[in-house]
N, C-alpha and C positions, 0 to 999 in steps of 0.2 A: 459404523454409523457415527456421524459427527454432532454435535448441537444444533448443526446449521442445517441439518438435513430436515429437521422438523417443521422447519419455519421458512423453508427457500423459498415457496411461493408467494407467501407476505413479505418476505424481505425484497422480491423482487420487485414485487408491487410498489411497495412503499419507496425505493430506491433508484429504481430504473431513470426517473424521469429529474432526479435532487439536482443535478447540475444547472436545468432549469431558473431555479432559482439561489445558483450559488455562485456572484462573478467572482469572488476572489478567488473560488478554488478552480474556474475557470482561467482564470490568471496564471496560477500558479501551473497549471497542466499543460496551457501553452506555452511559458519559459522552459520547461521541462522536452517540450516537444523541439521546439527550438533549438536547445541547446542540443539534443540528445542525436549520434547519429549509429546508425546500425540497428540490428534487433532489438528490440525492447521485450520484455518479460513484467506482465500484469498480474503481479506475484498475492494470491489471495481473491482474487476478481468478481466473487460472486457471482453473481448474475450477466454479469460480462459488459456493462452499461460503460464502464471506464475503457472498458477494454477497446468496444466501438469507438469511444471519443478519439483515444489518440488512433487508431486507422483513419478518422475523420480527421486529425490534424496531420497524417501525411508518413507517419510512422510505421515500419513493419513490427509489428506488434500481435504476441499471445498470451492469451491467460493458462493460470494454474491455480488450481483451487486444492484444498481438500477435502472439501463435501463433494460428494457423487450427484446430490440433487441441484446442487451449485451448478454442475461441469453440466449437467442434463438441461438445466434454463437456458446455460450461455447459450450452449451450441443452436439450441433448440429456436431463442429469439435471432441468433448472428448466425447464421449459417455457414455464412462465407469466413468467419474467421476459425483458428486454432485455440483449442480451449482442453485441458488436459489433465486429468486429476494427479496432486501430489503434493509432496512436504515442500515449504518453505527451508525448513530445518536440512535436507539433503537433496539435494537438487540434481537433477537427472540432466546438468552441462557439463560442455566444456570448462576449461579453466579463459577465464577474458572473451570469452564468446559473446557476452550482453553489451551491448553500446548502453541500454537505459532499462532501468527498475524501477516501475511503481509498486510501491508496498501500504495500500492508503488503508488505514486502519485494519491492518493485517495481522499487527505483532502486535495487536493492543491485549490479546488471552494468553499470552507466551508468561510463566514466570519472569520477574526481573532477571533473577539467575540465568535464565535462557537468552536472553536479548542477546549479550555481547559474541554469542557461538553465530546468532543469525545473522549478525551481522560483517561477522567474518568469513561467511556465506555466501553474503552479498560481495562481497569485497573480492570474493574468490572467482566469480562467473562475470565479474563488471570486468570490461578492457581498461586500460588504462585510460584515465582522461572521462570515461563513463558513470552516467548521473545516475544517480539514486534522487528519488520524491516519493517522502514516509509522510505518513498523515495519521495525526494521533490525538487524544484524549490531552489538554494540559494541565499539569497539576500544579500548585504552588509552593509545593513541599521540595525539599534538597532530593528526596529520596521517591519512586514510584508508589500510587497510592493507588489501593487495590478498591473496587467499586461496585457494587449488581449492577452487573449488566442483565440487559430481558436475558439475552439468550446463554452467558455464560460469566463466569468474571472477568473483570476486564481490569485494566491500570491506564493511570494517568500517569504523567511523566513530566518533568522540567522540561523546557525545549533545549536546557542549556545541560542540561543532566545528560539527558540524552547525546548531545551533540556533543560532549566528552566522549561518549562511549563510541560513537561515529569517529571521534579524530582517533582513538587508538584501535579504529579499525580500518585505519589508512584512507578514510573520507576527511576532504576539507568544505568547508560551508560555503555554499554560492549564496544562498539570502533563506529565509523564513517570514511566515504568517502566522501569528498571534490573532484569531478575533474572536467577538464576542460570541456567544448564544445566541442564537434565533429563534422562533417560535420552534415546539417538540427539542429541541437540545437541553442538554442542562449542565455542561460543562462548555469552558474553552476548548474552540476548535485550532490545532494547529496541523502546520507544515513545515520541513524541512526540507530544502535541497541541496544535495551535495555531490561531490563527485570526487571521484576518484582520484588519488594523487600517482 
């Protein structure tokens, strides 16, 4: 059982519908769709609300979670799509199989320590020339800064800290978003995309 198993029905609730009122992270999810060609993997997916959007922007696209109550929502609201429980951390691909990866506040419970394995990860199942779009907590600190989360601890991150650890995992920077809080937020919301070199 994971932390998210507890809470998957609120989280769904509360979440499902966020894009609603989110254009920039709609922005960024179409450049993503865009750019990206081949399968894509909705790596973390919850409830599977991202997951539908990029099949709605034209994408062959599936999610993977590691909550079981997660994977049981997705499928349950998306029928029609592929939804699968498992790690981030070891992934059940080929090597260069993904054209594109979304990881939207997926890594944000991972120790620091852990980051740079997952994203050698990513790096390992991405084809060459294939996007990666991480969506994360920002922090202001050189160093990741650890937070209560409701449901588990979480970290914020530089966007530039981070995107170190991206270039020595053979990702280069297509652009990023920096923005403010919104009403129930209480940090910087960001996004990175990058891709594959």
């Amino acid at each position: 059982m994971t932390p998210y198993d507890s809470v998957a029905p609120l989280y769904a609730e509360m979440f499902s519908n966020v894009l609603d009122t989110r254009p920039l992270e709609r922005g960024m999810l179409a450049a993503f769709a865009e750019l990206t060609d081949g399968p894509v993997a909705d790596l973390g997916c919850g409830p599977g609300h991202l997951t539908a959007h990029l099949r709605s922007l034209g994408l062959d696209v599936f999610g993977l979670d590691l909550s079981p109550a997660m994977i049981a929502l997705a499928r349950e609201a998306h029928p029609d799509l592929r939804f699968e429980q498992g790690s981030m951390t070891a992934l059940d691909l080929e090597n260069g199989s993904l054209g594109g990866i979304l990881a939207f506040y997926s890594t944000i419970h991972m120790a620091p320590a852990e980051v740079p394995a997952v994203l050698a990860e990513f790096s390992r199942v991405l084809a060459p020339g294939g996007h990666l779009l991480l969506g994360f907590y920002a922090g202001d600190g050189p160093e990741p800064q650890e937070f209560d989360h409701k449901v588990t601890p979480a970290y914020r991150w530089s966007p530039s800290r981070l995107m170190d650890l991206l270039r020595q995992a053979g990702f280069a920077e297509v652009g990023r978003l920096v923005r403010e809080p919104v009403e129930g937020e209480r940090f910087l919301q960001a996004q990175l995309l990058v891709r594959k070199d």
